[in-house]
C-alpha positions in Angstrom: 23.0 -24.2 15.9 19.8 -22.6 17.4 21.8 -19.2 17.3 22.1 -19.5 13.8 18.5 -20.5 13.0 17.5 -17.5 15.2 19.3 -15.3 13.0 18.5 -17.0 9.6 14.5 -16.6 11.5 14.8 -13.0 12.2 16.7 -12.0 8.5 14.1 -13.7 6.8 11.5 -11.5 8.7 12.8 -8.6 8.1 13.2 -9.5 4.5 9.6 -10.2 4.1 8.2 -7.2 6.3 10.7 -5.3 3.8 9.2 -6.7 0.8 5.5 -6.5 2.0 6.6 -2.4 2.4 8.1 -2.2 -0.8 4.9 -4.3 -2.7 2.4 -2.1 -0.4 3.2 1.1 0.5 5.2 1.8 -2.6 4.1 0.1 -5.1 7.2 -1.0 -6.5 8.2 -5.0 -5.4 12.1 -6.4 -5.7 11.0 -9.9 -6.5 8.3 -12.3 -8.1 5.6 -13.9 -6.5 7.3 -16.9 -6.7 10.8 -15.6 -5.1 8.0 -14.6 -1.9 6.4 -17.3 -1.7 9.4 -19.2 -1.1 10.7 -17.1 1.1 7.4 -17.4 3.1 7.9 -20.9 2.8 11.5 -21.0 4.5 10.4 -19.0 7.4 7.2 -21.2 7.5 9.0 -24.4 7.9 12.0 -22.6 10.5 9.4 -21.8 12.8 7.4 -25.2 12.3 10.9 -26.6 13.7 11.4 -24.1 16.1 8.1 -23.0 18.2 9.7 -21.5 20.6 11.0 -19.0 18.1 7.5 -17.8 16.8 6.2 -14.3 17.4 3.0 -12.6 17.1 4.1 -10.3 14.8 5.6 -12.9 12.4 4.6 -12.6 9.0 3.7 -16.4 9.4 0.7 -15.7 11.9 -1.3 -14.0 9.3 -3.0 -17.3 8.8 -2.2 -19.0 11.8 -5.5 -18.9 14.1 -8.5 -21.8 14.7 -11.6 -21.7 13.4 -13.6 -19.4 15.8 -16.9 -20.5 17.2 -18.3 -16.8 16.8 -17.4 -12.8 16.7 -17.2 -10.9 19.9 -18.0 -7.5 20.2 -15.3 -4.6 20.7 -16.0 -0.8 22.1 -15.1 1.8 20.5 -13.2 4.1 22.6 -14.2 6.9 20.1 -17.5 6.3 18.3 -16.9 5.3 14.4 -19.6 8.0 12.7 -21.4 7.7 9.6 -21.1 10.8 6.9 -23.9 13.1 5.9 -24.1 12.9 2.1 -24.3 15.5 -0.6 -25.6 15.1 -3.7 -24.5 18.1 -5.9 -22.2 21.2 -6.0 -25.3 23.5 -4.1 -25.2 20.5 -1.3 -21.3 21.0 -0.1 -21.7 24.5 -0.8 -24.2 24.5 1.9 -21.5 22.4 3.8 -19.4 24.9 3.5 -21.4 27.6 4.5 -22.7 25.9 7.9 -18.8 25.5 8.6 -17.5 28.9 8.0 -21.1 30.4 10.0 -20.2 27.6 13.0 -16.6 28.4 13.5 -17.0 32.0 12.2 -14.1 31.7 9.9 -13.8 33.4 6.1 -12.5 29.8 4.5 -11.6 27.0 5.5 -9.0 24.3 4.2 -10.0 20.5 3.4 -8.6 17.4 2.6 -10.8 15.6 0.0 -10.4 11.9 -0.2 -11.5 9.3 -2.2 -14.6 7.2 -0.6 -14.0 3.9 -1.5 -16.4 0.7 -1.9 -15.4 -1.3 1.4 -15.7 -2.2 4.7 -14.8 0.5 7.4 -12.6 -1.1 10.5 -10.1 -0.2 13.2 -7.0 -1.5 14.1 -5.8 -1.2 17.8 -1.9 -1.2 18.5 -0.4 -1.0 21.8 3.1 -0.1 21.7 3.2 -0.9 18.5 1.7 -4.1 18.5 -1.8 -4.8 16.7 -3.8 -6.2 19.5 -7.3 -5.7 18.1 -9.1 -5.2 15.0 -12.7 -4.6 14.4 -16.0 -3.5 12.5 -17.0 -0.2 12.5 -20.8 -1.8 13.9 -23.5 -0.1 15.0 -20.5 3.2 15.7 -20.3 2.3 19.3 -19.4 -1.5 19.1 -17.9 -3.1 16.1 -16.8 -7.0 16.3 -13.8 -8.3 16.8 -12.5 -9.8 13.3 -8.5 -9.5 14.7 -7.7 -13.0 13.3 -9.3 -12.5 10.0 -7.8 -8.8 9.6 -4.8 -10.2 10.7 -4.2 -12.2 7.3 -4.2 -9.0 5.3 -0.8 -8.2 3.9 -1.1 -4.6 4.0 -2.1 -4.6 7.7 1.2 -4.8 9.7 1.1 -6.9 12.5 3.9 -4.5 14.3 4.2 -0.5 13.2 7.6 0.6 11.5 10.0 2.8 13.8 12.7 3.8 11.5 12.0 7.0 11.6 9.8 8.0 14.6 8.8 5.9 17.6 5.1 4.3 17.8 2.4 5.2 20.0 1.6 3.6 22.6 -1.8 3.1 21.6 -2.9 4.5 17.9 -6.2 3.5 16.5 -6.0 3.9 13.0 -9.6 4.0 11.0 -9.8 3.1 7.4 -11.2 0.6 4.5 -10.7 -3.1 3.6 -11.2 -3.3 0.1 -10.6 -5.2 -3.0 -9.7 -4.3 -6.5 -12.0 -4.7 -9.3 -9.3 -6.6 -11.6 -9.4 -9.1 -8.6 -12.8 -9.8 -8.2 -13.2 -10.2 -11.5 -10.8 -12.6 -11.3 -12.2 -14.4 -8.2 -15.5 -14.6 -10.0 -14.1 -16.3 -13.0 -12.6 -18.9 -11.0 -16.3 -19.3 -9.5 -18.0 -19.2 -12.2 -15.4 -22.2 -14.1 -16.5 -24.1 -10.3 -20.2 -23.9 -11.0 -20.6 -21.3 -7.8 -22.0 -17.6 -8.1 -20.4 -14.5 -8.2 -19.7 -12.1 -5.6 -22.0 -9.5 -6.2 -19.7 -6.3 -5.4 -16.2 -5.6 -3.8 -17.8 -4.3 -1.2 -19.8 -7.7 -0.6 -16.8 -9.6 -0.5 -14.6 -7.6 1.2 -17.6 -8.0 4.1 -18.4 -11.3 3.7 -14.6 -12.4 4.1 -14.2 -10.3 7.1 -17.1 -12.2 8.7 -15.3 -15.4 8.0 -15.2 -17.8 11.0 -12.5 -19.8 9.7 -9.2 -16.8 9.2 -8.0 -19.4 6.2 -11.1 -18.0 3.6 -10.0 -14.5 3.8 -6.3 -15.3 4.0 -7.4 -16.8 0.4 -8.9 -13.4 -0.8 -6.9 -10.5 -1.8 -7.7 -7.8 0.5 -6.3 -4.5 1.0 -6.6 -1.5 3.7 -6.1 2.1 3.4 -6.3 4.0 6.4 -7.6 7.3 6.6 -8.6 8.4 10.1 -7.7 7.8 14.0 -9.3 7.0 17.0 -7.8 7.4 19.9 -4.0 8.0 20.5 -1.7 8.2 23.3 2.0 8.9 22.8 1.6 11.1 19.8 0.2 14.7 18.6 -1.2 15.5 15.2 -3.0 18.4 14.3 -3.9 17.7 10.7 -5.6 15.6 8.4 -2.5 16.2 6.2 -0.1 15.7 8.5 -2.3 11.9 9.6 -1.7 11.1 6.3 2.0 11.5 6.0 2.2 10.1 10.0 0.6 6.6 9.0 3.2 5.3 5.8 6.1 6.2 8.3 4.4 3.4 10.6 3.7 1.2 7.6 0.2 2.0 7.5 -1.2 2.5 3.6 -2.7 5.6 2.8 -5.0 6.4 -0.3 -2.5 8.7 -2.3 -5.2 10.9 -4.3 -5.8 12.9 -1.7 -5.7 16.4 -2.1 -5.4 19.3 0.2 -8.0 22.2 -1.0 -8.0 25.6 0.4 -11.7 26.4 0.1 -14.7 24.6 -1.2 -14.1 25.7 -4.8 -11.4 23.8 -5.0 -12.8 20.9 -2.8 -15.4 21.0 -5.5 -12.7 21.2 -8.9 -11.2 17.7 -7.0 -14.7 15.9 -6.7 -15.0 16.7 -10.3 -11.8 15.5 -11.1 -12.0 12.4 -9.5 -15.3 11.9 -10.9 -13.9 12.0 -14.1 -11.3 9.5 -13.1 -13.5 6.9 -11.4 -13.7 4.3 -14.3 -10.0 4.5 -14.8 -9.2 3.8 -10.5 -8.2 0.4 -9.5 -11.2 0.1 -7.3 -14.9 1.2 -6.8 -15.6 4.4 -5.7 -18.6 6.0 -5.1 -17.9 9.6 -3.9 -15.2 11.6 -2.3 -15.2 12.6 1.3 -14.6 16.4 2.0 -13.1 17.2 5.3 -12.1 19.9 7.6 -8.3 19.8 8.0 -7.1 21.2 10.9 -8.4 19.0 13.9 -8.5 21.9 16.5 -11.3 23.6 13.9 -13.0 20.1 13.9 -13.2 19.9 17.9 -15.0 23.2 17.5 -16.9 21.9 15.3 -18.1 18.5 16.9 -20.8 16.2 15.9 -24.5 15.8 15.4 -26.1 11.9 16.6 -24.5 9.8 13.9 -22.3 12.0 12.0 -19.2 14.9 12.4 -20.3 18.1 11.3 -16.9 18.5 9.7 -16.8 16.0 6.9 -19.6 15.1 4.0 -19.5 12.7 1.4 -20.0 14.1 -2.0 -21.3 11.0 -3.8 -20.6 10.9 -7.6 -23.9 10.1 -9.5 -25.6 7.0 -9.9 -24.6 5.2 -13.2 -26.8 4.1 -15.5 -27.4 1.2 -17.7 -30.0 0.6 -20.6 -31.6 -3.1 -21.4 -34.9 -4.5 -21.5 -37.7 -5.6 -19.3 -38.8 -8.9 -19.7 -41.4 -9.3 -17.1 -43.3 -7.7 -13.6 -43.6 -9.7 -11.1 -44.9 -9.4 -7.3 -43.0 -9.4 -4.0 -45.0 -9.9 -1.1 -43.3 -7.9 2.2 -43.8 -8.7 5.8 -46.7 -5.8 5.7 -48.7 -7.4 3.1 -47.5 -4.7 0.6 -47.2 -6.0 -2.8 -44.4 -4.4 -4.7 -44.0 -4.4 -8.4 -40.2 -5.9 -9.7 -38.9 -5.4 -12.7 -37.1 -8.8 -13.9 -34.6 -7.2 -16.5 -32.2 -8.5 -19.0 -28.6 -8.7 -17.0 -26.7 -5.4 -17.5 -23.5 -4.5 -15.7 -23.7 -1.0 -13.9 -20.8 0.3 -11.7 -19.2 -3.2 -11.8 -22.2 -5.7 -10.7 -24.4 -7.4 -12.8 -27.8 -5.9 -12.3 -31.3 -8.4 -13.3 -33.9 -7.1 -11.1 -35.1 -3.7 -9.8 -37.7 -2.7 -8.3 -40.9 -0.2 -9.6 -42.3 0.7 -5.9 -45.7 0.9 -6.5 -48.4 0.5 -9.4 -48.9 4.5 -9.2 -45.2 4.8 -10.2 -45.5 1.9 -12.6 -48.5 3.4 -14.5 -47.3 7.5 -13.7 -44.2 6.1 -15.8 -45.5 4.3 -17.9 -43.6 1.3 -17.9 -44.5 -1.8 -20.0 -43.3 -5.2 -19.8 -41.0 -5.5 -23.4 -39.8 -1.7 -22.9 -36.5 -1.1 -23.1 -35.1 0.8 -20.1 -33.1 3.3 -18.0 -31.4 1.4 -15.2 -29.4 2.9 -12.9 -28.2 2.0 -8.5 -29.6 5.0 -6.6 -26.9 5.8 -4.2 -24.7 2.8 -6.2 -26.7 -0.1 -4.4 -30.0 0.3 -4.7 -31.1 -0.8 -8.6 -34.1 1.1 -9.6 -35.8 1.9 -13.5 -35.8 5.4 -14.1 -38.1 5.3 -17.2 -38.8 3.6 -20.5 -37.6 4.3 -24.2 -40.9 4.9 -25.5 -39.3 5.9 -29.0 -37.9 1.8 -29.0 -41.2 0.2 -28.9 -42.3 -2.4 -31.2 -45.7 -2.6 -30.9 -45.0 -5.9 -28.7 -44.9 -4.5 -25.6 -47.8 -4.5 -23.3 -49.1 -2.9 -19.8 -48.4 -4.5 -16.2 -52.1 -5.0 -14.5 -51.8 -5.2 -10.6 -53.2 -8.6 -9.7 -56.2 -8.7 -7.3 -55.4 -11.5 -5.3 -51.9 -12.7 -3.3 -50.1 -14.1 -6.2 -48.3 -16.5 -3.1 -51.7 -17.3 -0.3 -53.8 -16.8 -3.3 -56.0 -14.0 -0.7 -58.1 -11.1 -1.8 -55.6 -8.0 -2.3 -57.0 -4.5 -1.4 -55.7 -1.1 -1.0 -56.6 0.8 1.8 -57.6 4.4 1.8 -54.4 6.8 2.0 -52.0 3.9 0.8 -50.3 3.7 -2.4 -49.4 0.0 -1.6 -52.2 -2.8 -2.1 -51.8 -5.1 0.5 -52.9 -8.9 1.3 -54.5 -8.8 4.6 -53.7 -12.7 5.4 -51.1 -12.7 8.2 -50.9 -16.2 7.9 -49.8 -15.4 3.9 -46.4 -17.2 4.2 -44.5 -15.0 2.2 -45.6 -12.1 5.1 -44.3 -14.8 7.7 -40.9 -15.4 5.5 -40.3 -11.5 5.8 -41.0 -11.1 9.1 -39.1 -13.6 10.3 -36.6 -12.4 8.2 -36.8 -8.9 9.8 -36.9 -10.4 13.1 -33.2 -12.2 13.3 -31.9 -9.7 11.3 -28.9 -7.1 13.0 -30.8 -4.7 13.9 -33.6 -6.8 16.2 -32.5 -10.2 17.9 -29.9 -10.6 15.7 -29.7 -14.4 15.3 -26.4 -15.2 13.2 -26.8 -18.3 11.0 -31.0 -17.2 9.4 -30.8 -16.6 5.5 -34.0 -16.5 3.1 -33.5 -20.3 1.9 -33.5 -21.7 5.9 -36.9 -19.9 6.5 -38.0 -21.1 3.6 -37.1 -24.5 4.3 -38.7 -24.0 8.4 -41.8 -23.1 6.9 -42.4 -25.2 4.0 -42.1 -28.1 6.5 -44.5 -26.5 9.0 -41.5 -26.2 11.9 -41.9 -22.8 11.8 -45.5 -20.6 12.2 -44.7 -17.4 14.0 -41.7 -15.7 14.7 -41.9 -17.1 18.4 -41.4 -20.5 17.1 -37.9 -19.3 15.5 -37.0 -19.1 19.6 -38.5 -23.0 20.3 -35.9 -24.2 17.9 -33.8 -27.0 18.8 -31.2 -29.3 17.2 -33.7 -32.2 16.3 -35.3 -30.0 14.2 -33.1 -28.7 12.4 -30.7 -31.7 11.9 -33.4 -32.5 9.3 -32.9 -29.7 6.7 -30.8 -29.4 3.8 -27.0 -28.5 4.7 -27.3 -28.8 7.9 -25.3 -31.0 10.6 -24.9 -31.9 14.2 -22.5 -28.6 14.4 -24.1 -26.0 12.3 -27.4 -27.0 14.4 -25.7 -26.6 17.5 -24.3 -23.3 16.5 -27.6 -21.6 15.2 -29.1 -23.0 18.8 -26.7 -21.4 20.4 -27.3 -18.3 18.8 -30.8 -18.6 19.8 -30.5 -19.2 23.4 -27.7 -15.7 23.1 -30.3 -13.6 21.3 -33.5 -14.7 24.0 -31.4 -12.1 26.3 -32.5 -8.9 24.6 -33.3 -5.3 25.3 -36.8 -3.9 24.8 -35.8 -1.5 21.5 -34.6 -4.3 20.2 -37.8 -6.5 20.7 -39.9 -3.6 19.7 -38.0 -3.2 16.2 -37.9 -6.7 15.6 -41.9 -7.1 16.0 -42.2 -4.8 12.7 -44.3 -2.6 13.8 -45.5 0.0 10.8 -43.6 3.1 11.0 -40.7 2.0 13.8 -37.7 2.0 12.9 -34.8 0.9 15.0 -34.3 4.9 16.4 -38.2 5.4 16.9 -37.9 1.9 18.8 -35.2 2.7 21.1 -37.1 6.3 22.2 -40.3 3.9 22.6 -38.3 1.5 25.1 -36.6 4.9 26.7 -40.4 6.3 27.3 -42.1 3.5 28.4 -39.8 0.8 30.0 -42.2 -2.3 29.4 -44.2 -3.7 26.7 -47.0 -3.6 28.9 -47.1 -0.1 29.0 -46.7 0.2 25.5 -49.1 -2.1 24.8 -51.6 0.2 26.9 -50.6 3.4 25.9 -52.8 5.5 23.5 -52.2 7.9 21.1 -51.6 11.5 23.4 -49.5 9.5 25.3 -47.4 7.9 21.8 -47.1 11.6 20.8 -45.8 13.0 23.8 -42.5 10.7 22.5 -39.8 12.3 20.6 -40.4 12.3 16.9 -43.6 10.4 17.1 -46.0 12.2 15.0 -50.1 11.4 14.8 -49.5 8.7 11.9 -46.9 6.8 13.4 -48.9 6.8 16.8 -51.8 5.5 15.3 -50.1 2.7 13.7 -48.7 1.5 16.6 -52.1 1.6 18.5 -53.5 -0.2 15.9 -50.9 -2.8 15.9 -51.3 -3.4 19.8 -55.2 -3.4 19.3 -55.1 -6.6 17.1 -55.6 -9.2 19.4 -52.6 -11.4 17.4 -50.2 -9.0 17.8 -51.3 -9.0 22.1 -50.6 -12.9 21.7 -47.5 -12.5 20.0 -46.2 -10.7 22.6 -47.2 -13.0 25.0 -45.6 -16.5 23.1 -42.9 -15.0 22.8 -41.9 -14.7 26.6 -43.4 -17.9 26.9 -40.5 -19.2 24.2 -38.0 -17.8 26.5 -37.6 -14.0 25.4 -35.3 -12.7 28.5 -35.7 -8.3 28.8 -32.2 -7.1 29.7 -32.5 -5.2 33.1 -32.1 -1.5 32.1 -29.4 0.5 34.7 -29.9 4.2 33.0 -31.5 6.8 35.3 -32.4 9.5 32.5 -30.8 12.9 34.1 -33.4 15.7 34.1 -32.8 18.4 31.4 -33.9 22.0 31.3 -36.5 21.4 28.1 -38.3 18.4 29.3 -41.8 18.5 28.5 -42.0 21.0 25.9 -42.8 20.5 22.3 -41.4 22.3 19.1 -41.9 22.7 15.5 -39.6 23.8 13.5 -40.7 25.8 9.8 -38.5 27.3 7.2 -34.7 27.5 6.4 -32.1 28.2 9.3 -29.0 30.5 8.5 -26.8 29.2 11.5 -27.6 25.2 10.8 -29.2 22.4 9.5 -33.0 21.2 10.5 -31.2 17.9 11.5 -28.7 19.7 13.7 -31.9 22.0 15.6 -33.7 18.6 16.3 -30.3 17.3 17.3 -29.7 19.9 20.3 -33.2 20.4 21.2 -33.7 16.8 22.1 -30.4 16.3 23.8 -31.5 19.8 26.4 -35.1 17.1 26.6 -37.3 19.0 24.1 -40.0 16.8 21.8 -39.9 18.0 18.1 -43.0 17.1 16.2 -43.6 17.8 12.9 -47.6 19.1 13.1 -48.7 21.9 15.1 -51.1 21.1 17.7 -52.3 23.0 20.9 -49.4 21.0 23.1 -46.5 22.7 20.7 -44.8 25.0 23.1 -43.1 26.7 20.3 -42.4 27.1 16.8 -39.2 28.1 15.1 -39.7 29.7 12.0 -36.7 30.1 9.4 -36.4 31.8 6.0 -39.6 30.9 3.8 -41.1 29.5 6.9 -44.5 27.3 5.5 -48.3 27.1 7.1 -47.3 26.1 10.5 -46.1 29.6 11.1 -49.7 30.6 9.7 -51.2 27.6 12.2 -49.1 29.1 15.3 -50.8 32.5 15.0 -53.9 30.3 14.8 -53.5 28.6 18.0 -52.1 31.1 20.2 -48.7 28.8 19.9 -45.5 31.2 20.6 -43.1 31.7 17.6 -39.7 32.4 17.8 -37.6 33.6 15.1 -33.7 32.7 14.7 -32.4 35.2 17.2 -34.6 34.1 19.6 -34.0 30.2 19.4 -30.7 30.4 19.3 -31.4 32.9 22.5 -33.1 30.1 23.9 -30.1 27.1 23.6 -27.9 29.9 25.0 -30.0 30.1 27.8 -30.4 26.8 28.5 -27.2 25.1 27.4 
């Protein structure tokens, strides 16, 4: 009897895993829905009788794992890059140039892809096994979303081996996604429940990764292509094109409009085409990604700090929408800027339903001329990013009328003023609580402390009751309090505590980002905390001493003297290690390197690479590169068309080297 249920077990795998294939990889299913679903159901209840006949690689444990308290955090064995973008033909022509000049080749062959509207990940299998999935992350560390990745029908949970054998470990790179006929469809169902929309596939393929509980994206139809590898042991490839025939023989999906292109011209004739074809794809698309095919070329190649040298996304331009602007209104940022917002009439550009947008500045409202009634260009710069390109003049009425920039804090009510230099009029009250919203906004947010559990309407809620005055007080919150707000309960309170008490352990780039401090970013912030190990010595430092840092110019220096000199920002600092901020211990011993201590400018248009990939290998042999010439710049570089620093060189007595000699230079010291 157990034999028997054994074998009706193991057919009725097999049967699925072949039917998953079939619907998947090719497109072409054997049976209805409702024929699957009950064969889902047969094995479902066989294995509910039998435990000791499950496996991990049953189709049944797509959906099988607990609610998980939280994400952990997975390495990547090979760092997940971002892609340098191009804009236009010129753009990858330039691409292409740099390529053929780096690996001193007449043409070279790419795959172009198309660069879909998801969520990168990586899926980990050890002898054929999924073990791991993850996030793509910061590039370094991703988290671990395995149970939720899992649930995904077009993820196997154990590679094919009909025709060649596994790896013994392959980690495949690619996209969860959703198609656009299916969100619209989720969003219907949504909309008949009185809830609101997902804003974009690429939202909801997110936010359903990020699921604690595996059963909400095991409800949402998801789908992965892969396109890429990590590391692999047990297997050779040499191609892009022969990756992409490699991965369906394992089960894996691959995007089939991909093209192989032998030269940029016809890299260029397929970014056109599928340009041209976007509307008609199942699923957003924002670009195609052009890449070097052979992978010995793209080891020559190698990588700048966040990207491969051998791949570029050509992005497909921004879409555009026309409809009417009913109203200006003010949003107060964590600075004190006030920013104009357009509040538009909905219109639906590249699939998402677009109502707001912002205008900057009042220079750029009055330099375009916008008026509240106008009709409008819309469009999403870079697809996500709404903005108003202009106004119809030729469809006024006579009814529409100028925006006037209020003079006082349309929230605290405070004098507005615009400093001398700045296009932005500011409200100087730090107390303004919109400024304390943002900023404590900006301080859980990824990038700084990264407190899971903080959106807009919990601030809001923490300091419309007064629990909530500074951003130190977010780290003095405890379950009492927050028991006592809307939607929240004994556990969700205990979970955001928790997350608290994790984030109190942090390192100092990520304190010094998430203080907001005009002008640092999250990369300037990390070369602060590698320059001066303490926030007391930051604190102390002055301006000589800020330049003297990698890519901190005089601006940026002064800003962040002047943020240190106000004697809140001091106490800030102070509250919030007496809230409990923990510094991590830092182990790295910098290694000395050959260029330490001097200082470069670089001027004018390099022939052998980009200005991002100079700055890229003159900091990692130690060099500064500033962007002024002073009397510390040891050199300046000076390119095609080089500008006045050249001129300002000579000036100062500053030593100037052209090309030949740089590149002279990283020979000599590389």
């Amino acid at each position: 009897m157990m034999r028997r249920k054994s074998d009706e077990i193991e057919r009725l795998r097999a049967e699925i895993e072949r039917h998953n294939d079939l619907y998947h990889l090719h497109d072409r299913p054997e049976i209805s829905d409702a024929e699957y679903d009950a064969l889902f159901r047969r094995l479902v209840d066989l294995e509910a009788q039998n435990p000791e006949l499950r496996r991990p690689d049953s189709p049944t444990q797509r959906v099988g794992a607990a609610p998980a308290d939280g994400f952990g955090t997975v390495p990547h064995s090979v760092p997940m890059l971002s892609l340098a973008n191009a804009f236009d033909e010129d753009e990858l022509r330039d691409f292409d140039r740099r390529i053929r000049t780096l690996l001193e080749v007449e043409a070279v062959a790419y795959t172009v892809e198309p660069k879909l509207d998801g969520l990168s990940v990586e899926l980990a299998y050890r002898d054929g096994l999924l073990v791991r999935g993850s996030t793509r992350g910061d590039g370094r560390t991703g988290e671990d979303v395995t149970a939720n990745l899992r649930t995904i029908r077009s993820v196997p949970l154990r590679l094919r081996s009909t025709v060649r054998r596994p790896p013994s470990l392959l980690e495949v790179r690619g996209e969860v996604y959703i198609e656009k006929a299916d969100l619209e469809r989720l969003n219907a169902e949504r909309d008949r429940d009185g809830l609101s929309p997902f804003a974009n596939p690429r939202n909801l393929a997110a936010g359903s990764l990020r699921q604690l509980d595996p059963t909400v994206a095991a409800a949402r139809p998801l789908r992965f292509y892969g396109y890429d590898v990590g590391r692999v042991d047990g297997v050779s490839i040499s191609s892009q094109q022969e990756l992409l025939s490699v991965l369906p023989l394992f089960g894996l999906r691959v995007n089939p409009l991909h093209r192989l292109c032998e030269g940029i011209d016809e890299a260029i004739s397929w970014y056109h085409e599928m340009r041209e074809r976007r509307t008609e794809l199942a699923y957003e698309a924002d670009g195609v990604v052009v890449k070097v095919d052979d992978f010995a070329l793209r080891e020559r190649a190698g990588a700048v700090s966040r990207s491969p040298r051998w791949a570029i996304a050509a992005k497909f331009p921004a879409e555009q929408g026309i409809t009417r602007l009913t109203d200006i209104v003010i949003s107060v940022g964590r600075t004190g800027a006030l920013t104009p917002v357009a509040v538009l009439e909905p219109v639906r550009i590249a699939g998402v339903e677009i109502t707001s947008a912002t205008l900057h500045n009042e220079d750029e409202v009055e330099r375009k001329d916008v008026r509240i009634g106008d009709m409008v260009v819309v469009q999403r710069a870079g697809d996500v990013i709404p903005q108003v390109i202009g106004p119809l003049p030729e469809q006024r009425t006579g009814d529409e009328h100028p925006f006037v920039m209020p003079e006082r804090c349309p929230v605290c009510s405070s004098e507005v003023v615009r400093l001398d230099g700045e296009v932005a009029r500011r409200c100087l009250n730090a107390s303004c609580p919109a400024r304390v919203k943002q900023s404590i906004l900006h301080f859980v947010s990824k990038g700084a402390l990264d407190i899971d559990g903080f959106g807009p309407r919990l601030v809001d809620q923490l300091i419309d009751r007064g629990i909530v005055e500074t951003v130190a007080d977010v780290l003095r919150l405890d379950r009492e309090s927050l028991i006592e707000l809307e939607r929240f309960g004994p556990k969700s309170a205990e979970n955001l505590v928790a997350a608290i008490d994790t984030a109190k352990t942090t390192s100092l780039g990520r304190l010094l980002f998430a203080l907001g401090i005009p002008g640092v970013g999250r990369h300037l912030a990390e070369g602060l905390a590698d320059a001066f190990g303490s926030p007391a010595a930051l604190i102390d430092a002055d301006e000589e001493m800020l330049e003297a840092v990698p890519e901190i110019g005089p601006r940026t220096a002064q800003a962040i003297v002047e943020f240190f000199r106000g004697a809140e920002n001091r106490a800030l600092v102070e509250d919030l290690f007496a809230a409990g901020l923990v510094l991590e211990a830092s182990d790295d011993v910098r290694t000395p390197q050959p260029l330490d201590g001097t200082r470069f400018v670089l001027t004018g248009t390099l022939s052998t690479m980009t200005r991002g990939e100079a700055e890229a290998r003159l900091k990692a042999l130690g060099a500064a590169v500033s962007s002024s010439v002073s009397r510390n710049t040891t050199y300046v570089v000076v390119g095609e068309n080089p500008g006045s620093k050249a001129t300002r060189a000579e000036e100062l007595g500053v030593e100037v080297l052209d090309e030949q000699g740089f590149l002279a230079l990283m020979e000599e010291h590389a």
